[in-house]
VMD Tcl script that draws the C-alpha trace (Angstrom):
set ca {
  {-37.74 19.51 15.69}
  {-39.09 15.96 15.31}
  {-37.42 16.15 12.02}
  {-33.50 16.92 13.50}
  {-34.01 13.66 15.29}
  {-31.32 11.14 15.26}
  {-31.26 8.09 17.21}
  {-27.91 7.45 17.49}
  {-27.58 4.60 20.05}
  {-23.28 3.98 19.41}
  {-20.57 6.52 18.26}
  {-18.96 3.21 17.41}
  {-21.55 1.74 14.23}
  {-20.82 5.05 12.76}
  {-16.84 4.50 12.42}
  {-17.86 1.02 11.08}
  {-20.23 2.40 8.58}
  {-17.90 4.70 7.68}
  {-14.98 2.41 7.29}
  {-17.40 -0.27 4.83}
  {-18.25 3.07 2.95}
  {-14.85 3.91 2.24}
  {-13.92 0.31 1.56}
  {-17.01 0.07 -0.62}
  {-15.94 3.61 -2.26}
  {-12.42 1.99 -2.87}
  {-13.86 -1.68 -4.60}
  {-16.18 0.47 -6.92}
  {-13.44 2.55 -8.35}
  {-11.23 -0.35 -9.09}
  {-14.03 -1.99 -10.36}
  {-15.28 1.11 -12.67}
  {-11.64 1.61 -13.40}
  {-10.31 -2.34 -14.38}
  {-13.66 -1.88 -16.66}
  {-13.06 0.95 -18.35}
  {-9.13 -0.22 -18.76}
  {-10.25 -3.52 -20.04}
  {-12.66 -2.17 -23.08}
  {-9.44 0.05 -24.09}
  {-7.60 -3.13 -24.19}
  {-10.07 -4.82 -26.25}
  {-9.93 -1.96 -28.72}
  {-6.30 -1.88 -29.02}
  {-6.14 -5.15 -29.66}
  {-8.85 -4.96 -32.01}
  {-8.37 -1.98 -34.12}
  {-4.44 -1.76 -33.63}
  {-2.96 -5.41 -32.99}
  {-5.25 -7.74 -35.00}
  {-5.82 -4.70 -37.50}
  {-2.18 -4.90 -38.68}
  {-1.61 -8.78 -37.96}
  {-4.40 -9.20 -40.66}
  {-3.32 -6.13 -43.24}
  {0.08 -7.51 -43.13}
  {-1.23 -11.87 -43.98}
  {-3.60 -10.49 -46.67}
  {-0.36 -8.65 -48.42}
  {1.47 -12.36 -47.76}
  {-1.04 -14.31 -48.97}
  {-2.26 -12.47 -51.82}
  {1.91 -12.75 -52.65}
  {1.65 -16.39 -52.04}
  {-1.39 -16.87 -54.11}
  {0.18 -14.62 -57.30}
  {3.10 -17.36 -56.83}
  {1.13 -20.25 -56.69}
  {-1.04 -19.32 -59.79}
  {2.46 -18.28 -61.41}
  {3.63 -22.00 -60.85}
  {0.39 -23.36 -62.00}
  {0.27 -21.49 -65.56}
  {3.88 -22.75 -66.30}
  {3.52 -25.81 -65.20}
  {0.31 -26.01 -68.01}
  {2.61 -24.39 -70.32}
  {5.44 -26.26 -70.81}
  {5.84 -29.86 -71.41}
  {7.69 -32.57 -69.50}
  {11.10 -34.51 -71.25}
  {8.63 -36.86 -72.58}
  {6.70 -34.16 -74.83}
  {3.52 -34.42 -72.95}
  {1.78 -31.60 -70.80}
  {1.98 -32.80 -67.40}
  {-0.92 -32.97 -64.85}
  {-0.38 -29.93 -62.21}
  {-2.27 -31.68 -59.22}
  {-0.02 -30.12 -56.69}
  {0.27 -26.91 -58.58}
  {-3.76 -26.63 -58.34}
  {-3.62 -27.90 -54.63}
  {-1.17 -24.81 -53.80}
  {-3.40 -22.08 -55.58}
  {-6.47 -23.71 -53.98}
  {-4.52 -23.56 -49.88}
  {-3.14 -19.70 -51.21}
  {-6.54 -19.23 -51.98}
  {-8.58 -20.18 -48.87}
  {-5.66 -18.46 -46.95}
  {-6.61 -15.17 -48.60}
  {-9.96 -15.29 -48.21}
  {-9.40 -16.05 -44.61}
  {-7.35 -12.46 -44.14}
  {-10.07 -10.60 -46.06}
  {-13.00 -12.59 -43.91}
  {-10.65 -11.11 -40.70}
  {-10.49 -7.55 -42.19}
  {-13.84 -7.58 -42.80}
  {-14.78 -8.51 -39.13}
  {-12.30 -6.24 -37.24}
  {-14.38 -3.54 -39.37}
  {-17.80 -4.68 -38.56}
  {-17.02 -5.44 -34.93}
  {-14.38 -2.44 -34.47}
  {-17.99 -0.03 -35.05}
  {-19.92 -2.59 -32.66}
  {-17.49 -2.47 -29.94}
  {-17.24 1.40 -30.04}
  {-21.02 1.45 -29.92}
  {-21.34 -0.60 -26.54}
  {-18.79 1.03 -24.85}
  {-20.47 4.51 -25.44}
  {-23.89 2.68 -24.34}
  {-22.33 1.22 -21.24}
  {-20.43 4.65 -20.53}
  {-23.91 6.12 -20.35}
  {-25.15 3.70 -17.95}
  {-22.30 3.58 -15.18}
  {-22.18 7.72 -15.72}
  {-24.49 8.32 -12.57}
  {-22.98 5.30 -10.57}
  {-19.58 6.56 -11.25}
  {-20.37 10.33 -10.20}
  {-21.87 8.56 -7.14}
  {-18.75 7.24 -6.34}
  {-16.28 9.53 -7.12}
  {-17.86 12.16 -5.63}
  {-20.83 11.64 -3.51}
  {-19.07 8.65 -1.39}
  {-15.71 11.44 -0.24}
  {-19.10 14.08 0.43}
  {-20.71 11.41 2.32}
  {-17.33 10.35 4.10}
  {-16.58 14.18 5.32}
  {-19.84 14.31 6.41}
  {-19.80 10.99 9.01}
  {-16.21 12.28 10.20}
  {-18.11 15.72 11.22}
  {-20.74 13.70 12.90}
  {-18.46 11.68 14.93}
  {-16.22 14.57 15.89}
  {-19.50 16.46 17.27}
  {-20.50 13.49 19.25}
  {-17.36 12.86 20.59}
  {-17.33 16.41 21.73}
  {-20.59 15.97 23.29}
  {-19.72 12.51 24.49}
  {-17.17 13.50 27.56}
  {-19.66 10.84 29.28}
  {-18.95 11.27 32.55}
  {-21.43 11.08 35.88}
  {-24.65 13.18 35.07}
  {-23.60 14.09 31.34}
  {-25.95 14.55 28.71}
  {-27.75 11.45 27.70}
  {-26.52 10.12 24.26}
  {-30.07 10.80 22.55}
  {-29.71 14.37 23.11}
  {-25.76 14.51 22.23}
  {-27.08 12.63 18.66}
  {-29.42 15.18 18.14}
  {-27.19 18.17 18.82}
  {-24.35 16.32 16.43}
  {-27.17 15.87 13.31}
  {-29.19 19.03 14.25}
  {-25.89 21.48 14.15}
  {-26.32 22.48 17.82}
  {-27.63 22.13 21.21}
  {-28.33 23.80 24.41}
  {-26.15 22.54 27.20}
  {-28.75 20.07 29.20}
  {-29.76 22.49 32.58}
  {-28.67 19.58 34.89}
  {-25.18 20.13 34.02}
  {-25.76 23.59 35.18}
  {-24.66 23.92 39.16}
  {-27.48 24.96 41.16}
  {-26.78 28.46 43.05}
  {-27.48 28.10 46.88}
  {-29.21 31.52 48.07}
  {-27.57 31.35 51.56}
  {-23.98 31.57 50.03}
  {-25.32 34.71 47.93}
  {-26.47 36.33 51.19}
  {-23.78 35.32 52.98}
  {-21.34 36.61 50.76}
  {-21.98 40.75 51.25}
  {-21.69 39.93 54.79}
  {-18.23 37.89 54.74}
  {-17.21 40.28 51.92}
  {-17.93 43.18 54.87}
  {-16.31 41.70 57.50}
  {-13.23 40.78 55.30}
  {-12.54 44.61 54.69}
  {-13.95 46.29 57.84}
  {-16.87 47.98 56.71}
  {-20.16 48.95 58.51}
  {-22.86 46.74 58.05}
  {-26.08 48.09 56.18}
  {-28.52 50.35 58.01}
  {-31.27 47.62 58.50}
  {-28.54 45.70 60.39}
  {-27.29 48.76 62.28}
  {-31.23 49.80 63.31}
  {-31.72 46.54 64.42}
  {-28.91 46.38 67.00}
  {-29.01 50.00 68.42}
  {-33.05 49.35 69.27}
  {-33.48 49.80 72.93}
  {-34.73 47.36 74.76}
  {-38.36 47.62 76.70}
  {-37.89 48.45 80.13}
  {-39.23 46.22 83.20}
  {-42.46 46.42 84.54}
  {-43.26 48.95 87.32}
  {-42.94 47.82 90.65}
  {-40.48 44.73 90.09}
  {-38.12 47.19 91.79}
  {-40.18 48.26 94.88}
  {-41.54 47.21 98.12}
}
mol new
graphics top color blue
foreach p $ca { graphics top sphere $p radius 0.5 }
foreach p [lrange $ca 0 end-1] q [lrange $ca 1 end] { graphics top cylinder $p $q radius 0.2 }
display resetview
């Protein structure tokens, strides 16, 4: 019995607890749940937004850069009014920018690639390591809520504290234990002389001979007077 114990000293720190419990319950979700919608923001953005920005500057550039080289080769090919071949310095400086631009897209490519696998990888690894906390929360906090309402409704039942009640250790202990014999001072003691008196008021009420004990008793005769009392 030692075991069913509970020491339950205020009906009131239970509604508390179970008000930072829910409130608790309620931050953990929104915290498991603004995670959870942030890493499928990062991905989007990652394998869908950047993804395309990128594919779509590497097909620019690499048009830019065919341009640029196009300008440079006819620039080197034909020569100026004068009959000389003129010096393409800004022609080279183009294909040189188109080029570095190009390699820039296929250096972002290549990273949304690499990191697109890496990002996948934690999010499955930290998936793994909130999956008991999460079940805890989305299921064992509403079990553990249910439970503390049933505990306060059963002491609250108990708790009609009124003159001579049951002492709160004893109502906590019924509440937690699932039961509990009503406490015998509650119980009215029965006063013998009302039971015995009520056969007799009952028989007087409706008329009725008394029992034979009581009958005997009166029709006894009484003892006579001595001899002699009555002469001279």
């Amino acid at each position: 019995m030692s075991d069913l114990t509970a020491r339950v000293h205020s009906v009131d720190a239970l509604k508390l607890f179970r008000v930072a419990l829910i409130k608790f319950g309620e931050e953990a979700s929104n915290a498991l749940t603004g995670a959870e919608a942030q890493m499928n923001r990062m991905v989007v953005w990652l394998e869908r937004d950047q993804a395309t920005h990128w594919q779509v500057q590497h097909k620019k550039r690499t048009e830019a850069l065919s341009r640029a080289q196009e300008a440079l080769r006819m620039k080197k090919l034909f020569p100026d009014a004068s009959g000389r071949i003129p010096t393409p310095v800004e022609e080279e400086k183009v294909v040189r920018r188109c080029k570095a631009a190009l390699e820039e897209a296929e250096q972002k490519l290549a990273y949304i690639k690499r990191y697109s696998r890496q990002i996948q990888k934690e999010i499955m690894n930290y998936r793994a390591g909130v999956q008991r906390f999460a079940t805890w929360v989305h299921a064992e906090i509403p079990m553990a809520v249910g439970r503390i309402d049933r505990m306060i409704d059963a002491l609250e039942q108990y708790l009609s504290l009124s003159a001579g009640g049951p002492s709160l250790r004893e109502i906590s202990v019924a509440a937690f234990a699932g039961g509990m014999a009503r406490p015998t001072d509650e119980q009215e003691p029965v006063s013998q002389g009302a039971d015995s008196q009520e056969p007799a008021e009952a028989g007087e009420a409706s008329g009725e001979a008394p029992p034979a004990e009581v009958v005997e008793e009166a029709d006894e005769p009484q003892v006579p007077a001595a001899e002699g009392t009555g002469h001279n």
